[in-house]
ZAMARGU-4260 file (C-alpha; in steps of 0.2 Angstrom, whole numbers, plus 5000, padded with zeros to 4 digits):
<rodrens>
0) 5000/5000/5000 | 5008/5017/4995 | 5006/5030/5009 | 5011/5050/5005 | 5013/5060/5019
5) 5014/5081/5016 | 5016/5087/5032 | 5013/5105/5026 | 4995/5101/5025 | 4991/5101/5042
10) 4979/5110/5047 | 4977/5124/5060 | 4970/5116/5072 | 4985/5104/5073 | 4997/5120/5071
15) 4993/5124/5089 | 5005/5120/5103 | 4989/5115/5114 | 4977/5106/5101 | 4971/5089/5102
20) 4967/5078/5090 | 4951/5068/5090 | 4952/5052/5083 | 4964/5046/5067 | 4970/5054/5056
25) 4971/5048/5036 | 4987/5048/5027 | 4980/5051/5011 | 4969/5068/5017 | 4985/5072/5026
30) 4992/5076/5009 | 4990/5089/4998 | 4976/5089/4986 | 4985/5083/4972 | 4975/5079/4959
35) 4980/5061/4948 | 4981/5061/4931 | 4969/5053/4918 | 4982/5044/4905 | 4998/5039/4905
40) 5001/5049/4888 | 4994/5063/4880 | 4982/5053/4869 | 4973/5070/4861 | 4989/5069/4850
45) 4993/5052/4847 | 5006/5051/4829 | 5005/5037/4818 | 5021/5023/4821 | 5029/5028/4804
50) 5024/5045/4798 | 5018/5061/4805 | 5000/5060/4803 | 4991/5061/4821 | 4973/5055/4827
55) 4965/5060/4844 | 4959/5046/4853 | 4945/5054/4863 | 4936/5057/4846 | 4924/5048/4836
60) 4929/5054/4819 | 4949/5053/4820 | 4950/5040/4835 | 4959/5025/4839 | 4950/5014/4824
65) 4955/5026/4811 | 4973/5025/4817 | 4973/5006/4816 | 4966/5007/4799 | 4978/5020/4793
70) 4992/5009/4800 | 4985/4993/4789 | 4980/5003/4775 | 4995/5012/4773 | 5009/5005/4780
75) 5000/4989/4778 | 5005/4983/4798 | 4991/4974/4808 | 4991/4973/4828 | 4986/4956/4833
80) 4974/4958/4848 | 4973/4976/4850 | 4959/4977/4863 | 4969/4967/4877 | 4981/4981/4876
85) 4979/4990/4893 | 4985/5008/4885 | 4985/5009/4864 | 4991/5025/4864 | 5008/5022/4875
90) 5009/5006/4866 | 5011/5017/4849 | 5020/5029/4855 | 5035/5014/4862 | 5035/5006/4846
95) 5037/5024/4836 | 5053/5026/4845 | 5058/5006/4841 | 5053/5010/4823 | 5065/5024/4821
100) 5078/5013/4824 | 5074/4995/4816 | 5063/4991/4801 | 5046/4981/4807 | 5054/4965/4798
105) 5064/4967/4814 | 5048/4963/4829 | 5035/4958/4816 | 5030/4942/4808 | 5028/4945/4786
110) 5015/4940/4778 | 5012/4938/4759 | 4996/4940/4753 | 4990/4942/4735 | 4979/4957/4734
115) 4982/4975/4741 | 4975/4985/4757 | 4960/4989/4749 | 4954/4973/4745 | 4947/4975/4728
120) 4963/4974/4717 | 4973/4959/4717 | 4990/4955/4716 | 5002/4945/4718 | 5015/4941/4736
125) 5011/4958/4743 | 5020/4961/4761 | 5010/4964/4777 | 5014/4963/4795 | 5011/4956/4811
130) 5015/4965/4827 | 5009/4952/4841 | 5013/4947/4859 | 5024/4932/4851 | 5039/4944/4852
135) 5044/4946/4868 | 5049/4964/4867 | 5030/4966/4862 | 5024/4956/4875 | 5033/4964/4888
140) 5028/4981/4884 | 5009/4973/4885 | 5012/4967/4901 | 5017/4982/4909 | 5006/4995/4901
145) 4994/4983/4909 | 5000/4985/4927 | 5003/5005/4924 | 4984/5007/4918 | 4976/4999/4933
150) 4986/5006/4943 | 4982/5024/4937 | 4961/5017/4934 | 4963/5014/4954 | 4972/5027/4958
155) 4959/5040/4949 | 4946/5029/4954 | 4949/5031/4972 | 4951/5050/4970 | 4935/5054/4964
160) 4925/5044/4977 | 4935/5055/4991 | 4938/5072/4984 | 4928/5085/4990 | 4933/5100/4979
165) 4923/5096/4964 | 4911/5109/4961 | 4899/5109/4947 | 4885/5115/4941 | 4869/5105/4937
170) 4867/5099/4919 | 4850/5104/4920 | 4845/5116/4935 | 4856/5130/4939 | 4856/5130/4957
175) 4864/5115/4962 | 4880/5113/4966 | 4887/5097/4972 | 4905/5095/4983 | 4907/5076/4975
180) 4906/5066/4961 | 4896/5051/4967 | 4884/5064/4975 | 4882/5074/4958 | 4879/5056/4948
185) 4867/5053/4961 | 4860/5070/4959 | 4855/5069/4940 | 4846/5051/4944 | 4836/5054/4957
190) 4831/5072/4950 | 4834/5071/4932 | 4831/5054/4928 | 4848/5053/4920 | 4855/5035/4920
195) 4875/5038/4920 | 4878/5023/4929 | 4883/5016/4948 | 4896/5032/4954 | 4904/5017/4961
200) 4906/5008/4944 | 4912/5024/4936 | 4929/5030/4934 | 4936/5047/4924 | 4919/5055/4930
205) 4926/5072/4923 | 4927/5068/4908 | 4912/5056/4905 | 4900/5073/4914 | 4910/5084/4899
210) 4905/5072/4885 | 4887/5072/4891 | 4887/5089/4892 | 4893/5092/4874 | 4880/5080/4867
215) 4868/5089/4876 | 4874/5106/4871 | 4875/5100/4851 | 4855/5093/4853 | 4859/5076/4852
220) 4852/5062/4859 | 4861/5052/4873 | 4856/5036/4868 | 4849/5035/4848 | 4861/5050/4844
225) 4850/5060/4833 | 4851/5076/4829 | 4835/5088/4836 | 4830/5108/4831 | 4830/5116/4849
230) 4832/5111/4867 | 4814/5107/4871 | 4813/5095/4858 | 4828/5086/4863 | 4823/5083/4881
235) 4804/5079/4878 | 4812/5064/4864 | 4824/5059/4878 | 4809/5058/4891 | 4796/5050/4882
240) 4809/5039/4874 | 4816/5033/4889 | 4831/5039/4882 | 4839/5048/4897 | 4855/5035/4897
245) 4871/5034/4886 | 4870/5020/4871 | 4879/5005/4879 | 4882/5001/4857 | 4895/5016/4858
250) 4911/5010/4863 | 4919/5028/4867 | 4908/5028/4883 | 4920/5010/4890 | 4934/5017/4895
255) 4920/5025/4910 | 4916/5007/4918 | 4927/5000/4928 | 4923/4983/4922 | 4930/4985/4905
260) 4946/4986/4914 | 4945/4969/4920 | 4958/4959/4909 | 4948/4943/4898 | 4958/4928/4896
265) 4956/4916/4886 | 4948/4900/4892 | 4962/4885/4891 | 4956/4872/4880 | 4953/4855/4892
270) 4953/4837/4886 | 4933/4830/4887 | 4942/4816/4898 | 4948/4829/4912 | 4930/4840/4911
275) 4921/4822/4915 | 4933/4821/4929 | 4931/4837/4936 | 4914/4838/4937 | 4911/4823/4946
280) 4905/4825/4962 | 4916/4813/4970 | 4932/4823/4965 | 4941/4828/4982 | 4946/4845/4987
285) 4964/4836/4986 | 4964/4831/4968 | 4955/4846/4963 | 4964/4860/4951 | 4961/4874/4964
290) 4982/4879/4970 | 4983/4892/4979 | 5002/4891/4979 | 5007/4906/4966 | 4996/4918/4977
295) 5006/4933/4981 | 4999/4945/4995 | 5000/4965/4994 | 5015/4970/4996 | 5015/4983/5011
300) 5023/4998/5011 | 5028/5010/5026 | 5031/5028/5029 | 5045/5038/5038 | 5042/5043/5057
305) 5049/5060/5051 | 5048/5062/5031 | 5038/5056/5018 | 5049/5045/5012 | 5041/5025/5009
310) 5049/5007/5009 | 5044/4991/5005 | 5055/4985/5018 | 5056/4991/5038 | 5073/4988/5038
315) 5076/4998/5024 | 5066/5011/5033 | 5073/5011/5049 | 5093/5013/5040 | 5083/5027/5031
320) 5080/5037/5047 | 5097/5034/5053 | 5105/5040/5041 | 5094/5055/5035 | 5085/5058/5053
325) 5099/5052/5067 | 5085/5044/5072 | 5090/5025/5078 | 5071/5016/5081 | 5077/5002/5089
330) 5090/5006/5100 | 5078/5020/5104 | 5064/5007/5110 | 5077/4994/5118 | 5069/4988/5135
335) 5049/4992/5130 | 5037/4983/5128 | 5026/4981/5114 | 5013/4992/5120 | 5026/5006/5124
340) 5035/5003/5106 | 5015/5008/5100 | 5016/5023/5111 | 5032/5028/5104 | 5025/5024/5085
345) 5011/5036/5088 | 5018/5050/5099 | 5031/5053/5086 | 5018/5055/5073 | 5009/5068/5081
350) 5022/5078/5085 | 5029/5076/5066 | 5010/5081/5065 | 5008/5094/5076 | 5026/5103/5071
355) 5032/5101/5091 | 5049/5092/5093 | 5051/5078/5100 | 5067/5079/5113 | 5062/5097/5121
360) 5042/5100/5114 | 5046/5117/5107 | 5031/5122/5096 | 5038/5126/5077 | 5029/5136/5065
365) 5031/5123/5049 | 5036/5106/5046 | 5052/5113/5037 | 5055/5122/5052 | 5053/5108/5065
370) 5066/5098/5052 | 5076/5112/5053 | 5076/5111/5076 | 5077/5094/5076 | 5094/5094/5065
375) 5102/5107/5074 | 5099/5104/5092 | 5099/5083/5090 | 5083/5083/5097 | 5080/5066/5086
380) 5077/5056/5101 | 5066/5051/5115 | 5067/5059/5132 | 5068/5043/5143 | 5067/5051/5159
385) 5051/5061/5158 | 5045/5050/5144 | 5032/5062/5136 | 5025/5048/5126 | 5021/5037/5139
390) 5004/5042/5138 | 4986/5033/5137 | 4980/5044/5122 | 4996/5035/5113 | 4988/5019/5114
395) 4978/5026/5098 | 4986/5025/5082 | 4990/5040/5074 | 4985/5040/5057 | 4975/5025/5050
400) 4982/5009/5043 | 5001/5013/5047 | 5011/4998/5044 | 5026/5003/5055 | 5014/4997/5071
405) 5014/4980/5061 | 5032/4979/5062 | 5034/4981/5079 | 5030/4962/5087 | 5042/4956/5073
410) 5057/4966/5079 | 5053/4959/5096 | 5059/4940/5096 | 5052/4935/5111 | 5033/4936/5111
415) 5032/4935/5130 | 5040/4952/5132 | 5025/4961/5120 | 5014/4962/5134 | 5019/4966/5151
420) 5008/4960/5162 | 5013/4972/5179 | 5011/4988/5169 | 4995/4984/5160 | 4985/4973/5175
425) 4966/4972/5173 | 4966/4980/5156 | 4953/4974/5145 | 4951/4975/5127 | 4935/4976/5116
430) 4937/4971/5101 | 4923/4981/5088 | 4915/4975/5074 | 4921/4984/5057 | 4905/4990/5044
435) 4915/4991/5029 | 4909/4994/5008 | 4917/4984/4996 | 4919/4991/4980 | 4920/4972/4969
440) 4925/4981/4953 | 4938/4993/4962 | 4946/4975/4972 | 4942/4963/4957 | 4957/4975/4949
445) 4966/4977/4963 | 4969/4959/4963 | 4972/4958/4946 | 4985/4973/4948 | 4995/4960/4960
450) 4996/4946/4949 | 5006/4955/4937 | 5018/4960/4949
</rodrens>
């Protein structure tokens, strides 16, 4: 899990030498506001693989399948499965580059055929060619453009159900304004009638509200996409029509739906013998196909005490603070117990938080300053006579999900010293049960995302 930390965006209230913090806070609203982006390329400008003729790939009239059609037309090169390719337009940008240097003879398979592009003259051994996922330069490149798009589809997709800095006009009344995207999706249902889809199913939300908008603006039809004389028309054709959707036959509007980003693979051809095996009833759990072995779980990654900085690994992490921090974590916490290594976890976050050192508690004005303190005065380590963090309110992490408390009963070998019975006698805890939405397209991706790691 990738965690950013900004710690310029703390907000007054955790500026103050004397404020308290109610509850968790979140590492990604901790952040600045920074807004993903919605393609890997620019794919308004997209140039063909051997010439300088461009297409924009947003557009119906000079989009994607008119690039492939000038490609095979002209330059007579075919891609072989086109639509499994998780980002066309970075895919013909990578080979533009390639084909600069090397002829396609190079990374294509030839193929003769007797009778020209167009297909209504014939002739004889003409050359085509065949750029597939049978190279393996090719299939790389597929591979990871794969992993790169649903990492940016989830990224964006997580973004625009947490941001609260969309504001937008209605796309019919005027005097609503909505500080969400979900909740202006929900909006033109339940008022309008307008069938967008789920907001939870939907991703690039800015760009699908600016499509609709533009077909509403030109007079055309959502759904049949005719062409009407005024406003009024249009929507009384749209309501008595039940046309108040997008045409599901017009593939521009997939790249919108999470689902289309789910990769289909092909179904492996099995012997008749083995299906009539498989499918009886007295097949064991044992000599089933169902292996479990190549599963690879997320790979976790930590943030800084002090910076920003993330590893994959804690040990990394903790040289990281030694060297750039003078901050030595375990020698630091040598002799606690678990439940005071938590304490120490959290009561350095908040002070990182809170802009107040560490070693003396002196109030800074900025995090830059505070980084500044600390590195002058050495005050990058824990006060073990008055031990500031040895507090109740400690007990309570931080900042949610932070992985450097799930590291701290593994850098303790022995599990009897995690709990120390005389300091923490007669204390009880409750555990609470946990009311928490899935979104299945967002984690159907999310798992697909870790098997190509």
């Amino acid at each position: 899990m990738s965690i950013n930390i900004d710690y310029d965006a703390a907000d007054a209230a955790g500026a103050s030498a004397n404020s308290s913090i109610i509850g968790p806070l979140n590492f990604a609203k901790d952040q600045a506001a920074v807004e993903p982006p919605t393609s890997l390329v620019n794919e308004r400008d997209v140039p063909c693989m051997f010439c300088d003729k461009t297409y924009d790939f947003h557009s119906r009239e000079n989009g994607p399948d008119h690039y492939l059609a000038h490609l095979y037309l002209v330059h007579r090169l075919i891609i072989d499965e086109v639509k499994e390719i998780g980002c066309l337009p970075s895919y013909c940008y990578y080979w533009k580059e390639k084909f600069r240097e090397d002829p396609p003879e190079k990374f294509c398979s030839a193929m003769l055929l007797n009778q020209l592009p167009d297909g209504t003259t014939s002739s004889t051994s003409e050359k085509y060619f065949l750029l597939s996922d049978i190279e393996p330069l090719d299939a790389e490149i597929r591979q990871r453009l794969r992993r790169e798009k649903l990492e940016l589809v989830l990224t964006r997709h997580q973004f625009e159900r947490t941001d609260r800095s969309f504001h937008r006009d209605c796309l019919y009344c005027r005097d609503y304004r909505s500080e969400t995207r979900p909740d202006f999706i929900a909006h033109l249902y339940t008022k309008h009638y307008l069938q967008l889809g789920k907001p939870e199913h939907l991703v690039f939300v800015d760009e699908l509200i600016e499509t609709v908008q533009e077909k509403l603006n030109q007079l055309i039809c959502l759904f049949c996409e005719k062409v009407f004389k005024d406003r009024p028309t249009l929507k009384e054709h749209m309501r008595k029509k039940a046309h108040k959707r997008i045409n599901p036959d017009n593939h521009y509007y997939d790249r919108f739906f999470l689902v289309n980003y789910r990769h289909k693979q092909k179904p492996a051809y099995v012997p008749i013998a083995e299906r009539k095996q498989e499918s009886s009833v007295f097949v064991s759990d044992a000599e089933s196909d169902s292996d479990w072995s190549d599963w690879n779980g997320e790979e976790q990654r930590t943030t800084c005490l002090f910076c920003a900085h993330i590893e994959a690994d804690i040990a990394v992490l903790k040289q990281h603070m030694v060297q750039n921090h003078s901050f030595d974590f375990d020698q630091s916490v040598a002799g606690l117990g678990f439940y005071q290594r938590v304490k120490v976890v959290n009561f350095v976050r908040r002070q990182m938080h809170i802009h107040k050192c560490i070693g003396c508690g002196e109030q800074l004005s900025d995090y830059d300053s505070l980084c500044a303190h600390l590195s002058s005065t050495g005050h990058c380590r824990l006060d073990r006579e008055s031990c500031p963090w040895d507090q109740p309110e400690y007990f309570f992490p931080t900042y949610e999900d932070d992985q450097f408390l799930c590291h701290l009963e593994e850098d303790d070998g022995n599990e009897n010293e995690l709990y120390d019975s005389s300091d923490h006698e007669g204390a009880v805890v409750i555990s609470e049960p946990v009311k928490a939405t899935i979104n299945i397209d967002a984690e159907s991706l999310a798992l697909e995302n870790l098997n190509l790691q």
